[in-house]
N, C-alpha and C positions, 0 to 999 in steps of 0.2 A: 574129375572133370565135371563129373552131376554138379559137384557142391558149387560150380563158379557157372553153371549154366555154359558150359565152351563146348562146341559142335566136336561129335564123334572123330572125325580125320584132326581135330586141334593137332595131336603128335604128331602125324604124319604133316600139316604142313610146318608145324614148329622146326620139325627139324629139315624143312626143303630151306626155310629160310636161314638156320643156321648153318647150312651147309654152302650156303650161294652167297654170306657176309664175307667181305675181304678183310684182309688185315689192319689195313688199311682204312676204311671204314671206318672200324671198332678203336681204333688211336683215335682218329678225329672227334669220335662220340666221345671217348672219353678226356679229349681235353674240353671238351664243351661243361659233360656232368660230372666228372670227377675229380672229387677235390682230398686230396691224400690225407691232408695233415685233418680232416675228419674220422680217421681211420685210424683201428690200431691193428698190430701183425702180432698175433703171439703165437711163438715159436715152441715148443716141446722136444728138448734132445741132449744130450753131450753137450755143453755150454763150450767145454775145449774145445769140443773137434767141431762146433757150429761158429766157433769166434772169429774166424780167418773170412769165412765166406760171407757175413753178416757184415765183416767192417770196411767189405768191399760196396755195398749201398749206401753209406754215408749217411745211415739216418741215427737217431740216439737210440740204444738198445738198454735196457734197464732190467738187470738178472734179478727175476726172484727167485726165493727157494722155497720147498713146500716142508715145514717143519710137521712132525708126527706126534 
């Protein structure tokens, strides 16, 4: 908090106001700033047992594997 100069209570009101944002809200913000296909999602696990639930989002998933 020194390094960015932000007032001693910063946390405490950081989180008055994360606690009083609705859901609702944070959708709306994020169709304004958020743009998906800028993003990537990578996943770590079971490629089997994560295939079922991954191909229920509809987006292209592209397996790698980590060779030794």
């Amino acid at each position: 908090m020194m390094r960015n100069n932000l007032p001693a209570d910063y946390k405490a009101k950081q989180k008055a106001i994360i606690d009083t944002v609705s859901k609702e809200t944070l959708n709306e913000l994020a169709k304004i700033w958020f743009e998906p296909e800028d993003y990537q999602v990578i996943i770590v696990g079971d490629a089997k047992a994560l295939a079922p639930s991954l191909s229920t989002l509809g987006l292209p998933v592209k397996r790698l594997t980590i060779e030794n």
